[in-house]
Every structure is written in C-alpha cells, then in structure tokens.
N, CA and C atoms as a LAMMPS dump frame, in Angstrom:
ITEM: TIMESTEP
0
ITEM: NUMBER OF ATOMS
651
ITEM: BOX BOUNDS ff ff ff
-5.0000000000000000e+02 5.0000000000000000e+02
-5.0000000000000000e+02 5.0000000000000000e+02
-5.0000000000000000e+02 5.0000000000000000e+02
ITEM: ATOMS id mol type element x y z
1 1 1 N -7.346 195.214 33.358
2 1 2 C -6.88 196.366 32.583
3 1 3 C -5.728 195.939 31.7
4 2 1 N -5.963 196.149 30.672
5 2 2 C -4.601 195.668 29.806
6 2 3 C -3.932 196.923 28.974
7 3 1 N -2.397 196.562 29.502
8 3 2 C -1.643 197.998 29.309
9 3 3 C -0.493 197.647 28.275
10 4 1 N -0.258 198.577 27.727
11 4 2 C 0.619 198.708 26.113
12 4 3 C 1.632 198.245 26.65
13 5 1 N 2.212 197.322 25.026
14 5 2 C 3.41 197.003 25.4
15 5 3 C 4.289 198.106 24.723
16 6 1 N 6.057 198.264 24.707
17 6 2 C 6.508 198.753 24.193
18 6 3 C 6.643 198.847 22.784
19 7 1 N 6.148 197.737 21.991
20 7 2 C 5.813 197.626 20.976
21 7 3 C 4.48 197.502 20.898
22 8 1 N 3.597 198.41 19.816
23 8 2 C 2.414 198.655 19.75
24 8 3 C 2.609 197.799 18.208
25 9 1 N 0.883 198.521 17.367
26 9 2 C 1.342 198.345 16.252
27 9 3 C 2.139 199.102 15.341
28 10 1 N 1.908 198.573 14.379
29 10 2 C 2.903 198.942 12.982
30 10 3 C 2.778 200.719 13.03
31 11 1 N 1.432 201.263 13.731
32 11 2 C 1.56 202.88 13.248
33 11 3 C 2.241 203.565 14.707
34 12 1 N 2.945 202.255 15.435
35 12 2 C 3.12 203.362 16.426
36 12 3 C 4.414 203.743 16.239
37 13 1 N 5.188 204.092 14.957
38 13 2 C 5.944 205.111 14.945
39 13 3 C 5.515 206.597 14.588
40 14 1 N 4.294 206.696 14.84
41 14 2 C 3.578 208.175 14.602
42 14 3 C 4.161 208.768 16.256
43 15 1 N 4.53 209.765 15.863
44 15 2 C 4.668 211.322 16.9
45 15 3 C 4.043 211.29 17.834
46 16 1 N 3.873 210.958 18.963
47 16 2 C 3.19 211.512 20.069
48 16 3 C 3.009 213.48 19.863
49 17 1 N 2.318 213.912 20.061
50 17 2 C 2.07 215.824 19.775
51 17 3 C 2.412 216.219 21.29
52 18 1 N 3.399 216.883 21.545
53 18 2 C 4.196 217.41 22.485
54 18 3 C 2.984 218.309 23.205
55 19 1 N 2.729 217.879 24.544
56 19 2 C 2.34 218.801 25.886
57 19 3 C 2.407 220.256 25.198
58 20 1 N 1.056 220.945 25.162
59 20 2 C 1.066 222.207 24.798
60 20 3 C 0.686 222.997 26.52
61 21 1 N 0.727 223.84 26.547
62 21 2 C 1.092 224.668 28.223
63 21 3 C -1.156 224.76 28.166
64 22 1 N -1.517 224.704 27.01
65 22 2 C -3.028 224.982 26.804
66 22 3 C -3.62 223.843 27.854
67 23 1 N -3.358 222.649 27.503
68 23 2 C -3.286 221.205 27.656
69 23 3 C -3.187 220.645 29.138
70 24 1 N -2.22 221.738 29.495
71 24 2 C -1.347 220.969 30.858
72 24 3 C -2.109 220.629 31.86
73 25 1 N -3.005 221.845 31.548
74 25 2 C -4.24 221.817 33.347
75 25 3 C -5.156 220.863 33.226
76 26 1 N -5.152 220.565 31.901
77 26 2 C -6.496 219.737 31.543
78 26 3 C -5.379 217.859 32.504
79 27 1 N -4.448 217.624 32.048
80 27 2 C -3.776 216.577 32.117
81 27 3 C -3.352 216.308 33.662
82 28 1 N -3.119 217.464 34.172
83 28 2 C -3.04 217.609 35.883
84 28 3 C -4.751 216.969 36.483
85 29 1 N -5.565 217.771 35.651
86 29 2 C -6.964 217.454 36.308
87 29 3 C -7.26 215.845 36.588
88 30 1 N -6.655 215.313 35.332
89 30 2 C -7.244 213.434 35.139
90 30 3 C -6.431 212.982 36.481
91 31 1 N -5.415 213.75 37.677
92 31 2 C -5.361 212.538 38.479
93 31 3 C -3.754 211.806 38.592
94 32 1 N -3.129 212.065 40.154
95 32 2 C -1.995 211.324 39.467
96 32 3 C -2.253 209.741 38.744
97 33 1 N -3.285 209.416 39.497
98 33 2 C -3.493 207.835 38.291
99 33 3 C -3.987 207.815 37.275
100 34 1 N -4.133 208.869 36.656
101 34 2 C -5.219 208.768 35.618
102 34 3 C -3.866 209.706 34.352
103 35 1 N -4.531 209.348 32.841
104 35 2 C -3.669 209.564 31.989
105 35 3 C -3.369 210.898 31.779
106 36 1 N -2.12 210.795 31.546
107 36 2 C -1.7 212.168 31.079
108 36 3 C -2.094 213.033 29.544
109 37 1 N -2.565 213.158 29.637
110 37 2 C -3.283 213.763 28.274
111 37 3 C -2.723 214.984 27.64
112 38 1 N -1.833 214.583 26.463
113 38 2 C -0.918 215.113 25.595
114 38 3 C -2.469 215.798 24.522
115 39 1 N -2.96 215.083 23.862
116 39 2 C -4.006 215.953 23.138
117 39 3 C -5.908 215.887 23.136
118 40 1 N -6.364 217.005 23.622
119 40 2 C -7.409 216.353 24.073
120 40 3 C -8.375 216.381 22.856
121 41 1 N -8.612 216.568 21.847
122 41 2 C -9.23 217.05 20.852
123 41 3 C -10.176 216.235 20.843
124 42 1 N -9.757 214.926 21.195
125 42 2 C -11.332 213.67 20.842
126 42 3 C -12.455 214.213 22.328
127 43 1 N -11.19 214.899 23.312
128 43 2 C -12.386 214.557 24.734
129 43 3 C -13.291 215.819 24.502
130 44 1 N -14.388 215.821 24.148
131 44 2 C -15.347 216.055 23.652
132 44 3 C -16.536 215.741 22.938
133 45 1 N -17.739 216.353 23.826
134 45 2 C -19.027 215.759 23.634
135 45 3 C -19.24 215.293 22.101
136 46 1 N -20.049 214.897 21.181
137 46 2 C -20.595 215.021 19.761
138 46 3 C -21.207 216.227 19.606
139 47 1 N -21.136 217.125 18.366
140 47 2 C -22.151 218.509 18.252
141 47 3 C -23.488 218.049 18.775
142 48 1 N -23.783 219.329 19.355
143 48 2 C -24.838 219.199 20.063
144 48 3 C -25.64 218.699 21.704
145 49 1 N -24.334 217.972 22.024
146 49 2 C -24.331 217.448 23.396
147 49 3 C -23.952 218.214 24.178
148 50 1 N -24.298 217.933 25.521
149 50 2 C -23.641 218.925 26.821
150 50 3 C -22.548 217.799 27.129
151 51 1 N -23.275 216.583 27.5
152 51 2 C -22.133 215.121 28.111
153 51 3 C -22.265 214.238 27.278
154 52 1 N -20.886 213.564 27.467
155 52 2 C -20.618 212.486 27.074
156 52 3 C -19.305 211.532 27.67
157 53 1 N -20.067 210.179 27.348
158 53 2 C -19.151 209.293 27.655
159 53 3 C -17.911 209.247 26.607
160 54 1 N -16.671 208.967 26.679
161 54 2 C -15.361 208.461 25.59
162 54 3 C -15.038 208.025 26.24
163 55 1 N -14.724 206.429 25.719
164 55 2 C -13.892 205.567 25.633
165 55 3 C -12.708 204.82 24.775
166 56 1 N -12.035 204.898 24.983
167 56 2 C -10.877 203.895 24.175
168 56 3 C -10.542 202.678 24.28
169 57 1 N -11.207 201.564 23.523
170 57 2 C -11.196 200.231 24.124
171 57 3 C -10.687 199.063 23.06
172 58 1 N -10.155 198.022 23.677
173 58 2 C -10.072 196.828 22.811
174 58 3 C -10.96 195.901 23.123
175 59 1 N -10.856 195.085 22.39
176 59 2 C -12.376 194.072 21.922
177 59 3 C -12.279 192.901 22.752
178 60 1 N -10.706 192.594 22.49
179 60 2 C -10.194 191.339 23.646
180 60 3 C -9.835 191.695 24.838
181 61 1 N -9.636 192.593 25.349
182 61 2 C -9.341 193.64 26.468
183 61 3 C -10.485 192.691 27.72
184 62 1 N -10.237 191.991 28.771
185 62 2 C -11.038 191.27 29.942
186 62 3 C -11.867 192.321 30.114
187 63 1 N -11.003 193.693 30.795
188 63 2 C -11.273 195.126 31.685
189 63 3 C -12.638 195.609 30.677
190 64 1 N -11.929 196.112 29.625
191 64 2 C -13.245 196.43 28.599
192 64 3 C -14.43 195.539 28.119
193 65 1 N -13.944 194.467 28.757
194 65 2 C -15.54 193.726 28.894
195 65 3 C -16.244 193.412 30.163
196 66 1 N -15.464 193.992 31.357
197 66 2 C -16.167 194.278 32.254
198 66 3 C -16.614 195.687 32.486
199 67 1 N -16.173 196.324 32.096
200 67 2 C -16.532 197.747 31.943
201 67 3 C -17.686 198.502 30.541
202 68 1 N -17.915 197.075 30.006
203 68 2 C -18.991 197.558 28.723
204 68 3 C -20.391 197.555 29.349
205 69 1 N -21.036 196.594 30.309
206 69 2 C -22.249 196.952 31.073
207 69 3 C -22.602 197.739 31.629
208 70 1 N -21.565 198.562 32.037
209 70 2 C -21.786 199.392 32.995
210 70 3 C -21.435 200.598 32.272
211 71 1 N -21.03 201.014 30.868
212 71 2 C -20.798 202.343 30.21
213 71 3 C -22.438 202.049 29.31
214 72 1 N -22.531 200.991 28.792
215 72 2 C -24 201.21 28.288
216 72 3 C -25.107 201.38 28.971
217 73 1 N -25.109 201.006 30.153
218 73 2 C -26.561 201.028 31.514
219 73 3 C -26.11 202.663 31.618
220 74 1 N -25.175 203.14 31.974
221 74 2 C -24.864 204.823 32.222
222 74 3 C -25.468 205.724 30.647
223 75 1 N -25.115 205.163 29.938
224 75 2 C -25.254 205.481 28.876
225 75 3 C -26.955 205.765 28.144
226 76 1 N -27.469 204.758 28.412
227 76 2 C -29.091 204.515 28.33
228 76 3 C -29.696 205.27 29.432
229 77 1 N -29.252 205.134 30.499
230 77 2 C -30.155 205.938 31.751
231 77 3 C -29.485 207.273 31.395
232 78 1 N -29.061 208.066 31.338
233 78 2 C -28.595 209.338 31.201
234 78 3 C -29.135 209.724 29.885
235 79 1 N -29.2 209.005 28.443
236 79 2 C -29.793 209.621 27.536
237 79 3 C -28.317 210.246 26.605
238 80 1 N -27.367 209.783 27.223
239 80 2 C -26.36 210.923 26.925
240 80 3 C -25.25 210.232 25.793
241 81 1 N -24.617 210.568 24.434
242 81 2 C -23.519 209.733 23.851
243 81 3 C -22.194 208.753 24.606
244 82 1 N -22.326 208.033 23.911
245 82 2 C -21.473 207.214 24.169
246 82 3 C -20.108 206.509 23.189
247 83 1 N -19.183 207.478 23.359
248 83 2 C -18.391 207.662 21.833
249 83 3 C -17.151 206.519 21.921
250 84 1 N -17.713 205.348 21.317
251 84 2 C -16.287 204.788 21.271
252 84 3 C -15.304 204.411 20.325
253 85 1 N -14.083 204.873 20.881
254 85 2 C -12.778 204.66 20.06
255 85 3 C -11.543 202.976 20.177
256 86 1 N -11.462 202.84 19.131
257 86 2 C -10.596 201.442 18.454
258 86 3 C -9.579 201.479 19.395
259 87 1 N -9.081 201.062 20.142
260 87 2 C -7.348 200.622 20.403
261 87 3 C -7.267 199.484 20.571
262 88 1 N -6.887 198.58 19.453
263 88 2 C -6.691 197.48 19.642
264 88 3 C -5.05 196.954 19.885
265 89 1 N -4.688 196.122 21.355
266 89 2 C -3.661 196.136 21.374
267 89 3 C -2.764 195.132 20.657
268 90 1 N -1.43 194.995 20.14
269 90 2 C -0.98 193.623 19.373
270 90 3 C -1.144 192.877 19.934
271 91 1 N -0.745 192.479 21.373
272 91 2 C -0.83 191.295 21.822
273 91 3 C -1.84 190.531 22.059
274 92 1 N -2.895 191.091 21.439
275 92 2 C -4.324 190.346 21.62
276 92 3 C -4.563 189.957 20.145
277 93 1 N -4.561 188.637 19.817
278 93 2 C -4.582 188.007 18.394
279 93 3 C -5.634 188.575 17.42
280 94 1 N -7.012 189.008 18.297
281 94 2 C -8.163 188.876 16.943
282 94 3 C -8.868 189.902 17.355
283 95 1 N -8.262 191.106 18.449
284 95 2 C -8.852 192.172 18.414
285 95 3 C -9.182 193.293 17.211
286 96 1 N -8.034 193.071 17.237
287 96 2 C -8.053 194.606 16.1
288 96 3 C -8.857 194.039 14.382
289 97 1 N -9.19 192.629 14.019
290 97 2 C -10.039 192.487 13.452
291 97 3 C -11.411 191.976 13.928
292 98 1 N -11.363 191.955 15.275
293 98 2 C -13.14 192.33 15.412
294 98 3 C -13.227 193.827 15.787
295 99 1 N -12.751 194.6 15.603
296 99 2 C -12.463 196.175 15.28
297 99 3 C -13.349 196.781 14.011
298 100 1 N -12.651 195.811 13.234
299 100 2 C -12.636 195.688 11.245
300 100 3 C -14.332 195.542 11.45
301 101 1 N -14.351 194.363 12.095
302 101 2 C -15.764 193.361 11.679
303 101 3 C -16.653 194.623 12.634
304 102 1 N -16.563 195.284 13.246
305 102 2 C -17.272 196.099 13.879
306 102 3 C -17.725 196.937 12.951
307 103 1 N -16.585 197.485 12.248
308 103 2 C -17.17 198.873 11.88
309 103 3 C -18.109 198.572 10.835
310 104 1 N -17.292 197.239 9.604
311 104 2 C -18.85 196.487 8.977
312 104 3 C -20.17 197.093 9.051
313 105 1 N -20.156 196.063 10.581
314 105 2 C -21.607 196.203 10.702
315 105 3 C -21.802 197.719 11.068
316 106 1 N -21.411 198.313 11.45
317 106 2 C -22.119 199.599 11.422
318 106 3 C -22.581 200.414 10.158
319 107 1 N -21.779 199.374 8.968
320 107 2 C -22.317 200.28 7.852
321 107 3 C -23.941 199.874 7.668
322 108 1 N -24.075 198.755 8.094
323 108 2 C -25.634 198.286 8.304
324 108 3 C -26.291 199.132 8.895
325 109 1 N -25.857 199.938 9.71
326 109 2 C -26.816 200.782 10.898
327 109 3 C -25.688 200.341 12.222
328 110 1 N -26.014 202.099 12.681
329 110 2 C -24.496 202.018 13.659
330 110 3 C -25.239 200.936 15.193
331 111 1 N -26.173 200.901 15.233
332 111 2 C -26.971 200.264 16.297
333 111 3 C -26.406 198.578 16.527
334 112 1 N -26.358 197.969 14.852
335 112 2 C -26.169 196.543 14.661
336 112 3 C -24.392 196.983 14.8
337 113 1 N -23.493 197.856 15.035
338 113 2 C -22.49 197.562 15.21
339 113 3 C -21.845 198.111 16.546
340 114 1 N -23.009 198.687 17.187
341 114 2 C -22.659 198.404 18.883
342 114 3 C -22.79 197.349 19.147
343 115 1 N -23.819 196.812 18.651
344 115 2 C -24.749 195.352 19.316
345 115 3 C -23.607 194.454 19.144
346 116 1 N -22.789 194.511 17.908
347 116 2 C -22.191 193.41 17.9
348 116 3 C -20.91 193.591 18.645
349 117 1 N -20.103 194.74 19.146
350 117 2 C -19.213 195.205 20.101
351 117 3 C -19.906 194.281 20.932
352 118 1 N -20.909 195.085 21.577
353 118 2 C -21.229 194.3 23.251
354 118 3 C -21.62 192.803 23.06
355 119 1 N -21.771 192.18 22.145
356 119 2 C -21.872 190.893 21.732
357 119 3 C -20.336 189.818 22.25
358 120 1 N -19.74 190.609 21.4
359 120 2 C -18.061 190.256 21.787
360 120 3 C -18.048 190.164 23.123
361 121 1 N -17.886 191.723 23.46
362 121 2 C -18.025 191.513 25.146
363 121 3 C -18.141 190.777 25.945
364 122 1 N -19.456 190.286 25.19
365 122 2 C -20.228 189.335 26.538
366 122 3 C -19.673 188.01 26.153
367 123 1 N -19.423 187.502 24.451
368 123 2 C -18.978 186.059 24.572
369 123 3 C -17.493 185.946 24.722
370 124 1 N -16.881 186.833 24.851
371 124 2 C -15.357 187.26 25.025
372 124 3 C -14.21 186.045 25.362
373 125 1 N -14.772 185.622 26.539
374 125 2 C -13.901 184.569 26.84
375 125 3 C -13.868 183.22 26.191
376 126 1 N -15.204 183.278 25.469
377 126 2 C -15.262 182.188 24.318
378 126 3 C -14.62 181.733 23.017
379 127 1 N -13.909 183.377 22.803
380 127 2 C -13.378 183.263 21.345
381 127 3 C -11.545 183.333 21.469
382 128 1 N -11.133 182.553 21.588
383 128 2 C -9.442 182.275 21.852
384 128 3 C -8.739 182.181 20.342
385 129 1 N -9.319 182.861 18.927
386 129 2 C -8.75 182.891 17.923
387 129 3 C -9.229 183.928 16.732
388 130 1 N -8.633 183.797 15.503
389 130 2 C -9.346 184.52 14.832
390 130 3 C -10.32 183.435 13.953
391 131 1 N -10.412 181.757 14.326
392 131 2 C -11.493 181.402 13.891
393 131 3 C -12.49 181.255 14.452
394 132 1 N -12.543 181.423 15.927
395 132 2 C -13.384 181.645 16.631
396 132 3 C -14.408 182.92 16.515
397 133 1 N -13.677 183.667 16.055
398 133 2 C -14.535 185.398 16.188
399 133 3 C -14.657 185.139 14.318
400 134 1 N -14.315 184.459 13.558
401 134 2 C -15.599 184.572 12.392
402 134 3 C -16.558 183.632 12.608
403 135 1 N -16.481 182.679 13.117
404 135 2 C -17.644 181.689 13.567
405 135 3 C -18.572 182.753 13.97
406 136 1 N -18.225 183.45 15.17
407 136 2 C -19.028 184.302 16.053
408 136 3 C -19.739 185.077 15.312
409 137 1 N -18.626 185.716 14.404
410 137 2 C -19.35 187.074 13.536
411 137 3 C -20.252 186.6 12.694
412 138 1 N -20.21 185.417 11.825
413 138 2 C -20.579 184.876 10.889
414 138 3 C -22.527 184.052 11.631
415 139 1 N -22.531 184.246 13.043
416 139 2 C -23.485 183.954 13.53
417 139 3 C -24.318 184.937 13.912
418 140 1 N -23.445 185.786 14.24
419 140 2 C -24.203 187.193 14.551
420 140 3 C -25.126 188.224 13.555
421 141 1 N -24.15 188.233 12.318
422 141 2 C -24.928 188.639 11.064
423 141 3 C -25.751 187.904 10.745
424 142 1 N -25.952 186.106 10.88
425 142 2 C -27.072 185.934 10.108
426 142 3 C -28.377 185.555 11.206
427 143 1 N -28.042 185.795 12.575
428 143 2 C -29.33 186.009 13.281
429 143 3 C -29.985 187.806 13.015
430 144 1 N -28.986 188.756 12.337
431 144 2 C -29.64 189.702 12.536
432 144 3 C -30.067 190.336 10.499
433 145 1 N -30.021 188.774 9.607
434 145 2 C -30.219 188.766 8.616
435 145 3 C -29.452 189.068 7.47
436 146 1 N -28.184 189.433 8.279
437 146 2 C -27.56 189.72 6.759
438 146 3 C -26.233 188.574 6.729
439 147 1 N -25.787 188.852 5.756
440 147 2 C -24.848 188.069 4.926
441 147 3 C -23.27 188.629 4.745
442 148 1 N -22.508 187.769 6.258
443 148 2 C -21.009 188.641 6.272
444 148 3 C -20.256 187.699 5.284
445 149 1 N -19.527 189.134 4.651
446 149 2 C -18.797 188.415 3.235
447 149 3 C -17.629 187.812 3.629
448 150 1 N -16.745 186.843 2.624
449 150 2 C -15.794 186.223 3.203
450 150 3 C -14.392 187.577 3.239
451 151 1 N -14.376 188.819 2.565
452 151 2 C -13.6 189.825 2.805
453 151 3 C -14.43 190.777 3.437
454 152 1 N -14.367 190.985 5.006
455 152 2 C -14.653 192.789 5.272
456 152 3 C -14.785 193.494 4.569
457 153 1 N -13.125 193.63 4.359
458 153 2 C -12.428 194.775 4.391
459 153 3 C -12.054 195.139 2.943
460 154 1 N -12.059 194.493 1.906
461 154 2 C -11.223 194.806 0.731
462 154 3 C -10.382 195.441 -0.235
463 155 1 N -11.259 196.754 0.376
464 155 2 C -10.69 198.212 0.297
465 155 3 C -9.622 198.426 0.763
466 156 1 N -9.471 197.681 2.444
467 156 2 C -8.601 198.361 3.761
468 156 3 C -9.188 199.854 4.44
469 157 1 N -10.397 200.254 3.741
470 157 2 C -11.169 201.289 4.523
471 157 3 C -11.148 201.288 5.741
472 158 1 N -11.711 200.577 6.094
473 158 2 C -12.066 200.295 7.528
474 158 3 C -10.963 199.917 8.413
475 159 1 N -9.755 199.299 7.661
476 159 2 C -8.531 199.058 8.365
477 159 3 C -7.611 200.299 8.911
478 160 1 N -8.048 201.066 7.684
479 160 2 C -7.635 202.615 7.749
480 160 3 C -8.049 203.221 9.278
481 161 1 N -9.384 202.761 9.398
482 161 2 C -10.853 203.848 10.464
483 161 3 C -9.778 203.355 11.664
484 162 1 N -9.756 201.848 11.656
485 162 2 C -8.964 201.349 13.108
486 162 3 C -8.016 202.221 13.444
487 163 1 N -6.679 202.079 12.202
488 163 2 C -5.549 202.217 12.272
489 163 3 C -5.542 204.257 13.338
490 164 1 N -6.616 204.387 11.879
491 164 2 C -6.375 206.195 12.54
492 164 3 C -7.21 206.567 13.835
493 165 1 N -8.295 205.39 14.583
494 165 2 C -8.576 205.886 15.795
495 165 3 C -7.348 205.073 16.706
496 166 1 N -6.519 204.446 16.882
497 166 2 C -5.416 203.606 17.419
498 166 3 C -4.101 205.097 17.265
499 167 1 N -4.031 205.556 16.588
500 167 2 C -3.282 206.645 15.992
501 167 3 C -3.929 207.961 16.835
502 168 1 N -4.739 208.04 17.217
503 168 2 C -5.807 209.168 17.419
504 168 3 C -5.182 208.501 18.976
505 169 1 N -5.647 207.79 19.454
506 169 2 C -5.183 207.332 21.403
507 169 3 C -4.096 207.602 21.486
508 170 1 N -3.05 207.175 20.842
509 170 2 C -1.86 207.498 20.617
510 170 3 C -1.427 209.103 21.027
511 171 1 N -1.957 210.178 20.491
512 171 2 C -1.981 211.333 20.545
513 171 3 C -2.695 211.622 21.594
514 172 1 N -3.664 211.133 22.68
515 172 2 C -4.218 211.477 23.216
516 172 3 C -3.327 211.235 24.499
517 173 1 N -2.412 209.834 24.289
518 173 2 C -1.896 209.54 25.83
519 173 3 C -1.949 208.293 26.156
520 174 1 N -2.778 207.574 25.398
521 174 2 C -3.597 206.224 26.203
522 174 3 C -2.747 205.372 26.663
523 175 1 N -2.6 204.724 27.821
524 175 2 C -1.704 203.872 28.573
525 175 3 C -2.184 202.244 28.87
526 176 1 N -3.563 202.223 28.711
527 176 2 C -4.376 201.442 29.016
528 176 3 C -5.834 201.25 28.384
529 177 1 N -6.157 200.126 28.471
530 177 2 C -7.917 199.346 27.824
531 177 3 C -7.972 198.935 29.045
532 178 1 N -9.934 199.705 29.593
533 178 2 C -10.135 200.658 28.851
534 178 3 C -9.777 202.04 29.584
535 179 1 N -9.629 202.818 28.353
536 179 2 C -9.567 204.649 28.883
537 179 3 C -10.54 204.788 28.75
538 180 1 N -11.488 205.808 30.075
539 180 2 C -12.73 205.923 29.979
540 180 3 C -12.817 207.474 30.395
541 181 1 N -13.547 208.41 29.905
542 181 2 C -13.988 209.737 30.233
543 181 3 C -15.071 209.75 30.279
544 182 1 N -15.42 211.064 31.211
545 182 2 C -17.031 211.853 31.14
546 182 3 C -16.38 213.453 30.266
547 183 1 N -17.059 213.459 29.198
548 183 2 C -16.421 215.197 28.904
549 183 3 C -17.765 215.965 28.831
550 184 1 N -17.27 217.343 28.878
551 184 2 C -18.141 218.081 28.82
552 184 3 C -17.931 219.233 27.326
553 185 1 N -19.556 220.067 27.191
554 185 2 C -19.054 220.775 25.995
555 185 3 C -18.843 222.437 26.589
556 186 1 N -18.121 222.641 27.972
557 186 2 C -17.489 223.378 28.774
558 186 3 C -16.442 224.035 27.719
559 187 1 N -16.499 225.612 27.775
560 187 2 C -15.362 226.303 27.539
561 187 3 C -14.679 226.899 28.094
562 188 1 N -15.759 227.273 29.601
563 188 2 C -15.44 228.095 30.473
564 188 3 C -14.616 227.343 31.403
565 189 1 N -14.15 227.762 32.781
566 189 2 C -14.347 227.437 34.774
567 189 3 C -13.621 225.686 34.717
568 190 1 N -14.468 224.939 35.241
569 190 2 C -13.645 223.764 35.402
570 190 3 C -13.595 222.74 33.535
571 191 1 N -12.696 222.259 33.958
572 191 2 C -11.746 221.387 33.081
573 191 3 C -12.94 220.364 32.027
574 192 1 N -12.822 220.312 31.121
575 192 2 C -14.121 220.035 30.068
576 192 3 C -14.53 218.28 29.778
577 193 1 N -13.2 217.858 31.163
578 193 2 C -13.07 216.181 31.089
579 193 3 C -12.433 215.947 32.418
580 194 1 N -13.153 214.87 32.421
581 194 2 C -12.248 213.727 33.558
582 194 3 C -12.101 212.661 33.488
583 195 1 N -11.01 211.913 34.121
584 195 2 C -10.966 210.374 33.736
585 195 3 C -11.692 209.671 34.64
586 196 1 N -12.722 208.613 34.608
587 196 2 C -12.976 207.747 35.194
588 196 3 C -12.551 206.534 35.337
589 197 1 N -11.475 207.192 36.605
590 197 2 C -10.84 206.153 36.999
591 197 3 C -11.09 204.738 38.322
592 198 1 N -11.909 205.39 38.736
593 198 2 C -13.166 204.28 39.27
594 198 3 C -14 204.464 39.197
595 199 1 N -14.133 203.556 38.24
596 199 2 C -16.079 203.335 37.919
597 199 3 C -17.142 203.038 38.73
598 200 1 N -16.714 202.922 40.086
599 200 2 C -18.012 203.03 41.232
600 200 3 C -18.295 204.532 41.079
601 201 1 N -17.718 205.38 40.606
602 201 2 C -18.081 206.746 41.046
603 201 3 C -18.535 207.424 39.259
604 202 1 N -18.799 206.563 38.251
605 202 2 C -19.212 206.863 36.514
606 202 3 C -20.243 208.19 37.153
607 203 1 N -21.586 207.158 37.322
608 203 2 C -22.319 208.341 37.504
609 203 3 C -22.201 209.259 38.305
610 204 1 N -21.513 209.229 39.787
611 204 2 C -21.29 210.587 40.077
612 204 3 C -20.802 211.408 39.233
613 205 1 N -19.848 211.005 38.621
614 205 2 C -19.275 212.153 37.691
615 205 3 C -19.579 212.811 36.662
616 206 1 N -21.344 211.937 35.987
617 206 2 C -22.004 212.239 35.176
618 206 3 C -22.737 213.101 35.847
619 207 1 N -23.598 213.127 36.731
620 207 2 C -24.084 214.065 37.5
621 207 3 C -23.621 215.491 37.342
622 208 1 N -22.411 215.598 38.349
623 208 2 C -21.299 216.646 38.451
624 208 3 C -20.952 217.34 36.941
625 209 1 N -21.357 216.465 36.021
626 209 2 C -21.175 217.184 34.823
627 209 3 C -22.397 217.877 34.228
628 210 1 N -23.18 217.011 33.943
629 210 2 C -24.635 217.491 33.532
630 210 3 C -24.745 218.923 34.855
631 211 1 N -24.397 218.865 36.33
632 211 2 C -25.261 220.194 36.836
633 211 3 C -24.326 221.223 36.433
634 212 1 N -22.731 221.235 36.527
635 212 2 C -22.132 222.268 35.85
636 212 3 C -22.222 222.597 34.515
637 213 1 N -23.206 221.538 33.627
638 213 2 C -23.308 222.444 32.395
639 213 3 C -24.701 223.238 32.305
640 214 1 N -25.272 222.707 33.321
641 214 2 C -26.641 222.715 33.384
642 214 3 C -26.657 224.758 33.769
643 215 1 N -25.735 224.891 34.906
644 215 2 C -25.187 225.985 35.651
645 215 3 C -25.098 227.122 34.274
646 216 1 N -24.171 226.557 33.61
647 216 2 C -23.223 227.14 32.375
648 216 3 C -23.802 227.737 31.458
649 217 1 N -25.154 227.652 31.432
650 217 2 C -26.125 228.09 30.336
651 217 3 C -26.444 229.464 30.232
C-alpha cells in the first residue's frame, strides 16, 4: 500500500472541501480503517448502473498491482463498471506519466487503455524509469498497431485529466494506493458506498450490494 507523503504534487495546494454534516454518516460507515471521506461525489455508480467498482490508483503503486487482478476478475464476473481514477503519487518517478500514456491510449478505444493499465501492472516491477515505461509503451502500441508519438501530450490535455482526477482524490480523502470502493446507485436506507478494505471480502460486498439494490426497486 503506498501512502502520501506530506508533500504531494504541485496541485496539492487545492482545498480539501470541509466535512459537510450530509457526508459524515457516509465517512463513519467506511470503518475506523478505512478513509474518511470529506466528498463523496465520485462514489458513485456510472448513469445507469446499480454497482460499481471505484478505485483510486497509481501505476507504480506494488499494492495497486496486486490488487488489479482481482478488481478486473470481480469486475468481468459481475458484469458490473469498473471506474478508475489517476492518483499518481510524487514519489514514484514515472507514474503519473504512465497516467498521461494511459489516457492516450484510450483515445484509441477506452478498452486499449485499460489493457495497457493492466499491462503496467503486470510488467511493473520491470520498469525502474521513465525510459523504461516508453520502451514499454512504445511496445505496447505497436503490438496493438498503432504508432505512439514522440509527444503524448502536447496540448497538456491529458496532463490536465491526471492533474484534475489527483485533485478530485484529494477532495475525496484519499490516504492511500489503492483506494478501493463498491458504491451503490442507493438514495435511500444504508450508506451508497463502502470501502474495501479487505479484499478477501470484494465480492462479498458486491453481493450485499447488488441484493440491497436489487431489494430497492
């Protein structure tokens, strides 16, 4: 698990959004170990979903690459979204631009820019630089045919997408890679999220969610 230092990046002089009394029960629910959740606005399904997985993860993060097999196997067997958010931490050299190089490829099709997330993942311990992870990237695009340019980013678009989902955790609470939830699209009765804070128990808690929404109808 890799946990923030006191110095984040460059945007973490943005505001944390002050504990609203709306909020509080939701933040009691995650657990004394689990995060305190100042804003929950991201924990929520995609339109149209009952469940979903959210996560907040970094790329170089060990934890979040042991924890990526087991949110996509939950993820595929359930049928259910799987929403993940940027926090890339500073002290990890070439995260937060295989962040960049992520979102790239998703302009290809968001499929080729999971693939290449869990790609990372899996060769993770292989890449100890940022010339290592363009080698990587630069192999990955052209087994899946296309042609990564020598600038991403040029715009800083996409530097932007990072910056404001890193900005977005920020507001949410995040203490740690990875933050992992089951939420629900609950308005009513129990609490519309929980943290999964041990992942031996993911799918129970997917369960427990799907029958109370199932109930809710």
């Amino acid at each position: 698990m890799a946990r923030i230092r006191l110095i984040p990046l460059s945007i973490a002089a943005l505001a944390l959004i002050s504990l609203s009394s709306g909020l509080s029960a939701h933040a009691q629910f995650a657990g004394s170990q689990g995060t305190q959740v100042h804003d929950a606005t991201a924990l929520k399904p995609p339109a149209g979903a009952r469940v979903a997985i959210v996560e907040f993860e970094d790329m170089e993060c060990p934890d979040c690459a042991r924890a990526n097999p087991l949110l996509r196997e939950a993820a595929e067997q359930y049928k259910i979204p799987w929403v993940r958010h940027d926090f890339p931490l500073s002290f990890h050299p070439w995260s937060f631009q295989a962040a960049v190089n992520a979102r790239w490829f998703d302009l290809k099709s968001k499929k080729i820019g999971d693939d290449y997330r869990d790609a990372v993942f899996a060769s993770q311990s292989s890449l100890t630089s940022l010339n290592d992870l363009r080698s990587f990237s630069e192999k990955f695009a052209k087994d899946h045919g296309i042609a990564l340019p020598f600038a991403v980013d040029p715009t800083g678009k996409l530097t932007a997408e990072v910056k404001a989902d890193y900005a977005l955790g920020q507001r949410v609470g995040i203490e740690h890679t990875p933050t992992i939830w089951v939420v629900t699209n609950h308005t009513n009765g129990a609490p519309p999220f929980v943290e999964v804070v041990d992942r031996t128990k993911l799918y129970q808690l997917i369960d427990a969610a799907l029958a109370e929404t199932r109930a809710s109808k």
